[in-house]
N, C-alpha and C positions, 0 to 999 in steps of 0.2 A: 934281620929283625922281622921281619916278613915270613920268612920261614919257621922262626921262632912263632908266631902268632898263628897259625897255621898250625903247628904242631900241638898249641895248646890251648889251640878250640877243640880239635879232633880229640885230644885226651879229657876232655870237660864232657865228651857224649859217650855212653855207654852201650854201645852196638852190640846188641845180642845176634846169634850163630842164629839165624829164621829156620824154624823145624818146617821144609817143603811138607808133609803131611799135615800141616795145621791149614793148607789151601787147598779149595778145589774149582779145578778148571772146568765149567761147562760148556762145550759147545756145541752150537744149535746145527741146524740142518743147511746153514750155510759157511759154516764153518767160522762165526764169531763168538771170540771165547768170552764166556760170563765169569769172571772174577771173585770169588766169596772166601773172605776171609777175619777174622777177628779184627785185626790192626791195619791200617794203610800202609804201612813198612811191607808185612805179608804181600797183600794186595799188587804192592810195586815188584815184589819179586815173581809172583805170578806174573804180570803184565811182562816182565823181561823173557821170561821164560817161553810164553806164547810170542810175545815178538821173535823171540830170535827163531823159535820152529817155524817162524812162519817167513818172517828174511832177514835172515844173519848176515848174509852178506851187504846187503844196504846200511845194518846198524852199524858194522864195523867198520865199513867205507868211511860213512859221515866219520866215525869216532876217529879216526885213520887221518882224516882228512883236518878236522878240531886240534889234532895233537902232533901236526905236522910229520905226519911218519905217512902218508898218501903216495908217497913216492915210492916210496919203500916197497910198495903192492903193486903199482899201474906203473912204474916208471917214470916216464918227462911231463905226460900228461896231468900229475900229481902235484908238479911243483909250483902252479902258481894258488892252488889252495893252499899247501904248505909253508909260503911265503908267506899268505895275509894273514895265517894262522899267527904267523910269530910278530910279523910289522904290527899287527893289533896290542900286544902285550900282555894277552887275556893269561898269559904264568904268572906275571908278576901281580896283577891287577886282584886274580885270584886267589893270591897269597892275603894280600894283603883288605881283602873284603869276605870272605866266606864266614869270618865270625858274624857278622850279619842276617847273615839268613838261620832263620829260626830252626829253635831246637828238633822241632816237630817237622817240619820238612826236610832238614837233615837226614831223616829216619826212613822217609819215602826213600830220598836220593841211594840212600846206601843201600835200603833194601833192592831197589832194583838194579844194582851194580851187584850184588849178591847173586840175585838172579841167573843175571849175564854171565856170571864166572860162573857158577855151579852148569851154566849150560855149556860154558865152552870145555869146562873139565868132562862131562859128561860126552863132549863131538870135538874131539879134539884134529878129527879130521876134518873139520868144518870151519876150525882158524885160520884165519888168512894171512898174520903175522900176529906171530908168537908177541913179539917186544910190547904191543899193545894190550898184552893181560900182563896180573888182575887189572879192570876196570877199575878206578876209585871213582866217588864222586868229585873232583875232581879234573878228569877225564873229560866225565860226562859236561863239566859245565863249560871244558874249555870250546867243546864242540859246540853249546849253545852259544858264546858269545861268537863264535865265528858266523851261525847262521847269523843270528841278529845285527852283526854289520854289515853282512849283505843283503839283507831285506831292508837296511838304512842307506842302501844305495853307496856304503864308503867304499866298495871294491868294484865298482863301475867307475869312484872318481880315482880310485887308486889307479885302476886301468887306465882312464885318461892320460892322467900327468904322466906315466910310465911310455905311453905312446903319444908324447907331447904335443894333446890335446888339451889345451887348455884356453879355448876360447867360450868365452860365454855363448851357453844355449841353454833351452830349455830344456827338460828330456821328453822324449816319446814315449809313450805309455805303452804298457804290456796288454794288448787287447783282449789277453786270456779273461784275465779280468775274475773278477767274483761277483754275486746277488747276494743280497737280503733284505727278506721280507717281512713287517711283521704286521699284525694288525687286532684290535683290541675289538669288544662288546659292540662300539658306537658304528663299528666299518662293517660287521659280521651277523649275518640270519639268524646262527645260532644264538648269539651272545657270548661264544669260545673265545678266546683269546688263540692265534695261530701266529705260526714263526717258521719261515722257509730258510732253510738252511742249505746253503747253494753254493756251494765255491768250488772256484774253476783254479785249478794246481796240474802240474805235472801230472801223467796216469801214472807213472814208475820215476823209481829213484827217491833222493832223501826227501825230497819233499811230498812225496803220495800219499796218500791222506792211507790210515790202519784203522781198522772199527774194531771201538770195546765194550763192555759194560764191566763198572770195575763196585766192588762193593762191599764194603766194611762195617763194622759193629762203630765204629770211631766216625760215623756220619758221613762217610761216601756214598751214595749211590750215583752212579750217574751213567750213562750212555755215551756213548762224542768217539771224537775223532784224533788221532796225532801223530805227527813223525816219528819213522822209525827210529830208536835209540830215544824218546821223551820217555821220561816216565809217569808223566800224566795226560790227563786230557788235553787238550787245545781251543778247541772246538766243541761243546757239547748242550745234552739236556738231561739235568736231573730233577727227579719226584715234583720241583717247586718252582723251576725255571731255567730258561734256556738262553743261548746264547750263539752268532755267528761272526763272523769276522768277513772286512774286504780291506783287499789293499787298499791303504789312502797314501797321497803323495803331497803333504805340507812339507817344508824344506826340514829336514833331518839333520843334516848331513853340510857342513861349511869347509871353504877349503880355504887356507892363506897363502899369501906371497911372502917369504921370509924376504926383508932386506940384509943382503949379507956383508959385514967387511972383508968377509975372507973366507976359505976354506972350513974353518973352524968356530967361526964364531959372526952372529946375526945381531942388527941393533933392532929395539921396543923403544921406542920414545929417548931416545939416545942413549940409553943404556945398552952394553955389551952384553949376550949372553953366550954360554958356551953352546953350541950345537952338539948335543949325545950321540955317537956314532954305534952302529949296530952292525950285526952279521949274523942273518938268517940264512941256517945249517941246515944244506937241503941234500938227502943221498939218495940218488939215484939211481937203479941197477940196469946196467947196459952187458946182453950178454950175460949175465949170470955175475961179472966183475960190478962191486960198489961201486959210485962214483961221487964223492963230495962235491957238491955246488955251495960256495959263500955268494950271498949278496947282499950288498951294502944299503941299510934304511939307517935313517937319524930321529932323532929325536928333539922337538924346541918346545917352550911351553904350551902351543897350541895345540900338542899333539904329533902321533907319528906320521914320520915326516920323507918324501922320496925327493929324489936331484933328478931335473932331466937337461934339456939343449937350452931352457928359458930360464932355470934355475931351480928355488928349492921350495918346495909346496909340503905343507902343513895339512891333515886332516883331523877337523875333530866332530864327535857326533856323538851323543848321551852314553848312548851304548860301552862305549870305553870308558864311562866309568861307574857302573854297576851292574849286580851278576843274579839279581832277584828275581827276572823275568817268569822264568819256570813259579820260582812260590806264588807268584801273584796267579795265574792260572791257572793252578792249584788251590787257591784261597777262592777263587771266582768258581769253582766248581761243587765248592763245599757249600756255598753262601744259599742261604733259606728264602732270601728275599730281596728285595730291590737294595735295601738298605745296606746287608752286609754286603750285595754284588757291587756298590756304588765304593764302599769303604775299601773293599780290593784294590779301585781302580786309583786310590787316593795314596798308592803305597808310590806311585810313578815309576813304575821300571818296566812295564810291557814300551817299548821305541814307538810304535807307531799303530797302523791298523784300526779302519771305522767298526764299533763292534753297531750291532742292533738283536736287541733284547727285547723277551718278552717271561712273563709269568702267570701262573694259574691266580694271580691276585689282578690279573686283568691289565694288569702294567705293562705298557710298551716303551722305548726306548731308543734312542738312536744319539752315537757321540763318534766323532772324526776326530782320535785318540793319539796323543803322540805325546812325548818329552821333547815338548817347544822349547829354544832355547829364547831367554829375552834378548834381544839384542838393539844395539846400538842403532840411531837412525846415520842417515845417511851414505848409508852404504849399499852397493848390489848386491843382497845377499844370496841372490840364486845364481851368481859367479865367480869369480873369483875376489876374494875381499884382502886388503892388506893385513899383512904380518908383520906392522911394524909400529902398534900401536894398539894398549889395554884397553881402547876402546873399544876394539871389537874382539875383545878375548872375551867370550861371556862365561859366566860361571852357574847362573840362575835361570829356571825354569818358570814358566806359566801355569799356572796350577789347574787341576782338572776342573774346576770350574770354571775357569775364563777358556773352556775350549770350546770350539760350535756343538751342539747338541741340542733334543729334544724330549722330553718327556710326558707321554700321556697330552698328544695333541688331540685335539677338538674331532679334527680329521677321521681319526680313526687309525692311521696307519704311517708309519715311516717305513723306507728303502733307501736302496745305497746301492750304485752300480760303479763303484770304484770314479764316481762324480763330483763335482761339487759338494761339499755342506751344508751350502746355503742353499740347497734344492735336495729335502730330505724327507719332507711330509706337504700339507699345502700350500698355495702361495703365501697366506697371509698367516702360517705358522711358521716359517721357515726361517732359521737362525739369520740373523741380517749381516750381510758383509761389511758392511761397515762399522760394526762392533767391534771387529777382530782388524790388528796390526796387519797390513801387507807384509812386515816381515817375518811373520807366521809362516805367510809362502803356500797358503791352501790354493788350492785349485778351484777353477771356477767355471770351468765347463762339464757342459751335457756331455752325453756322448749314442751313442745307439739304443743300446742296451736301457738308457738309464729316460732316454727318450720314448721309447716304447712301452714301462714300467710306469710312468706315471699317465700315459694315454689307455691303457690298459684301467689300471687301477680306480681312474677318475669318471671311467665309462659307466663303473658299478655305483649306483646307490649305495647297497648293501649286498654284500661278497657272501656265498657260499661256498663251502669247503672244496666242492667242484672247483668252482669258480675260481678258487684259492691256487686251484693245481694247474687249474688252465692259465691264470697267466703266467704262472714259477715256468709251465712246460711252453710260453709261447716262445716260436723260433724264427717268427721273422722281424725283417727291417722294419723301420718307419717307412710311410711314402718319402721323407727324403730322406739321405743319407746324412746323417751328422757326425761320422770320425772326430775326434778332436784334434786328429794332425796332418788331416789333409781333407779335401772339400773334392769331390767324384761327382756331385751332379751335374754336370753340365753331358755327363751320358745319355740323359735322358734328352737335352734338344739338339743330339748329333741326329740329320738328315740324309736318307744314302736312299738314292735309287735302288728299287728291288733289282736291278741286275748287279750290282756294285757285287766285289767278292764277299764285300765283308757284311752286305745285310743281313744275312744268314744268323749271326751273331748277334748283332747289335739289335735288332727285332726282337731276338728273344730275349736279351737278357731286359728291352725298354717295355716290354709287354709282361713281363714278369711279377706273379703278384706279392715277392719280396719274401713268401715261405722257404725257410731249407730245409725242404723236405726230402727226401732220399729219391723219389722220386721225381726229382723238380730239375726237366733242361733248365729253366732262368738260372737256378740255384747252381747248378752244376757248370754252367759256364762262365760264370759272375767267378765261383770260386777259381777257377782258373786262369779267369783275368784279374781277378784282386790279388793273387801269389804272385803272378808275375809280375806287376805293378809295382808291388815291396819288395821284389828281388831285382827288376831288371832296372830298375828308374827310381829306386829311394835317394838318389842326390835331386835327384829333378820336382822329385815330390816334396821335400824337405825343404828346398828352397820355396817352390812356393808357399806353402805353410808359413815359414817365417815372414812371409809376405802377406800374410792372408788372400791370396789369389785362388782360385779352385783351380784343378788339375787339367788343364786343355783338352779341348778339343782333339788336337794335333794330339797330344800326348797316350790317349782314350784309344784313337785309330792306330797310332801305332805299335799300339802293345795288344790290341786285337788283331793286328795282320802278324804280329809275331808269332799268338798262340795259334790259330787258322794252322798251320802244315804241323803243328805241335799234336793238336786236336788226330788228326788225318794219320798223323805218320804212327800216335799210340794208340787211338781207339779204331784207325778204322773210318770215323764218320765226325759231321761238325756236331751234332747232338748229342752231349752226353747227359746225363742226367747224372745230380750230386754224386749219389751213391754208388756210381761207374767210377764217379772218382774220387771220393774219399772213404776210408774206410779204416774202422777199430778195429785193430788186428794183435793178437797174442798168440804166443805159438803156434803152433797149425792154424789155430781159429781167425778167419777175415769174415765182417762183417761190415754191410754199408751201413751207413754212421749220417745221420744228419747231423746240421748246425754250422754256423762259421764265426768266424770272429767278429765278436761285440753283436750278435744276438744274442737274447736271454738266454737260451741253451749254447751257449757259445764253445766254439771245438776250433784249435790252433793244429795245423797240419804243419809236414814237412813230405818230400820226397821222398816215395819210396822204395815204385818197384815198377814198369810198366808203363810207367805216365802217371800213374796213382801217386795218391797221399798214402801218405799215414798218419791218423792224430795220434799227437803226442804231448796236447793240454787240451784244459776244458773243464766241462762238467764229470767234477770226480767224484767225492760223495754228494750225496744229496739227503736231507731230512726234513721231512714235512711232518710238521706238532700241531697238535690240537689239546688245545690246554682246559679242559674238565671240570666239572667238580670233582670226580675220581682221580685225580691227576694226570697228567701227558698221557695222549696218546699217539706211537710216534709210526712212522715207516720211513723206512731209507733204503738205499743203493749204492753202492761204488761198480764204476765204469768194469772194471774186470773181473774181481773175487778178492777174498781177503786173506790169500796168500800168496806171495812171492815165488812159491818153489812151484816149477814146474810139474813136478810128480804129485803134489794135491788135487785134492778133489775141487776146490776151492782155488784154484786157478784161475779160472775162465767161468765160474759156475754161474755167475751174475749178469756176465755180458748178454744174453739173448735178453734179459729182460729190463735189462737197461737200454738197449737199441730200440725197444718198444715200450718206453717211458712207461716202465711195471717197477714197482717197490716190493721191499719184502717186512713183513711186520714185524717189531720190535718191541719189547715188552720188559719193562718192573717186575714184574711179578716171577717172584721165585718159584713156588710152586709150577709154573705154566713151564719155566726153562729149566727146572729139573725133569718135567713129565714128557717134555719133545724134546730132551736132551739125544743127541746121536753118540756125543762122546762123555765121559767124564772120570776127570784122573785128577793128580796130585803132580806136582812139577819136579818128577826126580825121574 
C-alpha cells in the first residue's frame, strides 16, 4: 500500500528533462559558485552540479551512507551507519509520507537529483558505486532522515543500549560548539540591524559547511551555507533577512524499557503485544569476496527497538516520523519577512537547533527550537523511562509558541552559545524557566563561550560595526573558567615553590591572560594540559561533575607532571606557545591556528604529527551582515576553500586569511558578479 502511494504521488508530478543551458554558473575569485536561473528546479540542479565538481565524493559517501550501501565502499567501517540507516525505517516511513511534501519543492528535490545524475553520467570515473545511481529523491531524503536522527542524539543512545549502557546520565556537550549573534537599531551606532553568523562544524566531511549564492526568477535569492548532497540552504541570508543556527540540547530523543513475556511478545498496561522482528542487510567486501552481515533490530509501539544483556529498549524521537525538514528550510529561505520566516517554523519538522534571526525591518530574534514531545509527569525522562504503559507513549507536540524565545527585546540584542534559553538577551528580558515543563529537558547552564558573550556585549552602550567584529573575533576565556562538565579552577590557587619541577608550568598557565592567541605560552600549555585532561582522566573528571565538586588539586598536578617529559621529549623545551602546537593543516599547507574549545573562536584538536594537534572542528564558515536600507551587506569565510578536491584552486585559498581573522566580500548584486566573474559556464 505504501508503495502504491508512493508511485502515485510521483505520477501526479510532472518532471520535466532540465535544459543545463537554461543555467549559468558564476564563479567569483574565490571559487563560490553564483546560481542564476529561471525556476528553483534549474537552480537545484546547478547547485548539484557545482557540489559534486567541488566533492563528489563526500555527497556520495553521505548518500552511500542514508541508503545503507556504505559498506559496500569503505568496508566494516561502514556498517554501523548502515545499520541505523535501516533500524530508523526511513524506506518505509518514506513511502509512506512523501505525498506530503509540496508539489513545489518536489521540483527542487528532483531537479537536484537530475543534477547529480547528469554529473555522474558525465565522470563516470568519479562513481564510487555504481548501485547507488540514478539518485531519486528519494535517496536524497533517506540520507536526510539519517543525519536528522543523529543530531537528535538516537544513534548515540542506540550505541548505548548496544554497548549496554544503559544507566541514567546526562550527556556531555560537544564543546565545538556554535555562536550567534544578533543585534537591532536600540544596541547599534549606526542604527543597522547586524547578525554574526558563526558556527563551529567539522572542517571536512558531510557535515562541512559549502558556500552558495543560489538565484531564481521564482523568488530565490539568497546567500548561506549547507551540506554536501542538501539541495538547499541551511544556513543563510537573503535580500530581506537572515538567519543562523547553534546546537541546542532539550531532551529529543526518549528511550523505553519493554516489559517482556517472552521472546516474542511485550505487555503495555496488561495487554500482549507482538514484538516486529527485523534483519538489517549489511554486505561487506573483505578481500575483493562480498560478505553478508544480518543483524537483528525489533520493533514495539514505541519505536525501533534493540535487545541487549538487561533486555529490550525502545527508541523514539520526532524525527521518525516526518521527512519535511529540508522544505521547511527551504521555505525559511524564501520568506520576505519575520512573518513568513515565523510561519516556516510553524510547519514543526526542522528536530531541534536554537536559530537567531535578524532583518533589514530592524527585527531580531532568538527561539531554542525543537519537536518537543508533551509528555507524561512523573517520570525521568532524561533516562530511561518504562515501556510498559500509554502513559508515556506520547504522541503530541508543543507548539512553536510555547517554546523559550524572544523577539525584538528592549536590550538591543540576543545570543546563543549552544546555552541556556533562559539566558539569551537581558536579565530581565530573558525567557523565564519557569514557564517551561522540566520535561522539555532545556538546558540551563552557561558555559565559556556564552559567558564571555554576554560580558562582552554588556560592556557596550552602543556597538559599532567594529565593535561587532571584535567580539564575534574574541578568543579568550573568562577570568574564570565555566565548563559545564567539569569545574578546573582550583588551578589557579595551586601553590609550588619556584624550584618545584612543575612551576615552570603552572606559573604560566596562572599568569596567563586567558587569549589563545597563536602566540600565547599560557594558551599553548593550558591546550596541552586540557587534552590531556579529557583523554587521560575523563572517568575522574565525570565523576566529579556528577558530584559538582571541581577537579583537584591532586588531579591538576598530575596531569601537569604527565605532560612536563611530553613537552621536552616533542618540542625540545617546557615553553610552547599555542601555535607550536596547534595548527590548521590541509594538504601540504600547515598553519598555526589560534583558539580552543568553548572560546568564541573555538577550534577542537586531535593528534597529529610531532606532539602537534590538528584542528578538526571549529570555526568554519563565518558571516558578518549589516542590514541597510540598500539591503545586506555581507562578508564571510570558511576555514579552508570551497572545494574538496585537492587539484583546485580553491582548496586552501581562504586559509591564510582565515588564520588572520580576514573575510572576503559577498554581494547581491548581479551585475558586480557577472563583471569579477573568473569563471562562467552552463552545467553540462
Amino acid at each position: 500500500m505504501r508503495l502504491l502511494k508512493l508511485l502515485l504521488f510521483i505520477n501526479t508530478i510532472s518532471y520535466s528533462q532540465i535544459n543545463p543551458n537554461s543555467i549559468e554558473i558564476v564563479r567569483d575569485e574565490f571559487g563560490v559558485p553564483h546560481i542564476f536561473a529561471q525556476t528553483d528546479a534549474e537552480v537545484a540542479y546547478g547547485l548539484a552540479w557545482v557540489n559534486a565538481e567541488d566533492d563528489f565524493n563526500t555527497i556520495q559517501e553521505a548518500y552511500l551512507a542514508g541508503n545503507a550501501m556504505l559498506s559496500n565502499h569503505i568496508g566494516l567501517k561502514g556498517a554501523p551507519a548502515d545499520f541505523i540507516s535501516q533500524f530508523i525505517g526511513s524506506n518505509d516511513l518514506i513511502e509512506e509520507k512523501i505525498g506530503d511534501i509540496s508539489k513545489d519543492y518536489m521540483k527542487v528535490v528532483e531537479g537536484y537529483a537530475q543534477g547529480l545524475n547528469a554529473y555522474a553520467k558525465a565522470n563516470p570515473d568519479k562513481v564510487l558505486y555504481k548501485k547507488l545511481f540514478p539518485i531519486t529523491p528519494k535517496k536524497m531524503l533517506m540520507y536526510s532522515q539519517l543525519q536528522l536522527f543523529i543530531s537528535n542524539e538516537g544513534a548515540y543512545w542506540a550505541g548505548r543500549i548496544l554497548n549496554n549502557d544503559t544507566q541514567d546520565e546526562y550527556l556531555d556537550q560537544n564543546l565545538t560548539g556554535s555562536n550567534v549573534i544578533a543585534m537591532n537599531s536600540s544596541k547599534t551606532k549606526s542604527g543597522e540591524t547586524f547578525l554574526a553568523i558563526n558556527t563551529h562544524q567539522p572542517l571536512e566531511g558531510p557535515t562541512s559547511w559549502y558556500e552558495v549564492h543560489l538565484n531564481s526568477d521564482e523568488g530565490t535569492n539568497i546567500i548561506g551555507t549547507m551540506y554536501p548532497g542538501t539541495p538547499n540552504v541551511l544556513i543563510g541570508v537573503n535580500e530581506n533577512l537572515g538567519w543562523s543556527h547553534t546546537v541546542n540540547y532539550p531532551d529529543k530523543t526518549d528511550v523505553f524499557k519493554l516489559r517482556m513475556k517472552n521472546k516474542r511478545k511485550y505487555i503495555v498496561d496488561d495487554l500482549e503485544y507482538d514484538l516486529e522482528k527485523h534483519k538489517a542487510k549489511i554486505t561487506v567486501k573483505i578481500l575483493g569476496i562480498p560478505i553478508k552481515i544480518n543483524r537483528k533490530y525489533y520493533k514495539s509501539i514505541y519505536g525501533p527497538t534493540l535487545k541487549n544483556k538487561s533486555g529490550y529498549y525502545s527508541i523514539r524521537t520526532p524525527t521518525l516520523f516526518n521527512i519535511k525538514a529540508l522544505e521547511q528550510w527551504w521555505k525559511m529561505g524564501k520568506a520576505k519577512n519575520f512573518s513568513e520566516f515565523y510561519d516556516a517554523y510553524k510547519m514543526k519538522q526542522i528536530p531541534g537547533f536554537n536559530v537567531g534571526y535578524a532583518d533589514k525591518y530592524d527585527t531580531i530574534f532568538y527561539m531554542s527550537n525543537g519537536i518537543l514531545p508533551k509528555r507524561a509527569e512523573g517520570y525521568n525522562w532524561k533516562g530511561i523511562v518504562p515501556g510498559d504503559t500509554m502513559e508515556t507513549l506520547w504522541t503530541e507536540y508543543h507548539e512553536i509558541e510555547d517554546l523559550p524565545q524572544v523577539i525584538q527585546p528592549k536590550s538591543g540584542f540576543i545570543y546563543n552559545a549552544n546555552h541556556s534559553p533562559f539566558k539569551s538577551t537581558s536579565a530581565d528580558e530573558n525567557p523565564n524557566e519557569k514557564d517551561y515543563s522540566e520535561r522539555m529537558g532545556y538546558e540551563t547552564y552557561d558555559n565559556n563561550r556564552s559567558t564571555r558573550l554576554i560580558e562582552l556585549i554588556e560592556s557596550y552602550d552602543k556597538v559599532s560595526y567594529d565593535d561587532f567584529k571584535d567580539i564575534k573575533y574574541d578568543n579568550s576565556f573568562p577570568s574564570k573558567f565555566s565548563y559545564n562538565f567539569m569545574d578546573i579552577n582550583l588551578i589557579d590557587e595551586i601553590e609550588l615553590d619556584a624550584n618545584n619541577e612543575l612551576f615552570e608550568i603552572v606559573n604560566e598557565i596562572q599568569n596567563w591572560d586567558r587569549k589563545t592567541d597563536t602566540n600565547s605560552i599560557g594558551a599553548g600549555l593550558y591546550g596541552v594540559l586540557y587534552y590531556h585532561l579529557i583523554y587521560n582522566y575523563a572517568d575522574q573528571i565525570r565523576k566529579l561533575s556528577s558530584e559538582e565538586k571541581p577537579v583537584s588539586k591532586e588531579i591538576i598536578l598530575s596531569a601537569v607532571s604527565d605532560i612536563k617529559p611530553y613537552l621536552i621529549e616533542h618540542f625540545g623545551k617546557v615553553k610552547i606557545t599555542l601555535g607550536e602546537f596547534q595548527k590548521l593543516v590541509r594538504g601540504d599547507k600547515e598553519l598555526p591556528i589560534w583558539g580552543l574549545p568553548d572560546v568564541i573562536t573555538a577550534m577542537s584538536s586531535r593528534p597529529y604529527k610531532d606532539g602537534k594537534h590538528k584542528v578538526f572542528a571549529g570555526e568554519s564558515y563565518i558571516g558578518l551582515v549589516r542590514f541597510t536600507d540598500e539591503g545586506p551587506v555581507m562578508e564571510s569565510i570558511i576555514s579552508f576553500g570551497n572545494s574538496d578536491d585537492p587539484s583546485s584552486d580553491h582548496y586552501t585559498d581562504q586559509m591564510e586569511m582565515y588564520s588572520k581573522f580576514q573575510t572576503k566580500k559577498m554581494t547581491f548584486d548581479k551585475e558586480e558578479i557577472y563583471s569579477k566573474a573568473k569563471s562562467i559556464y552552463s552545467p553540462n
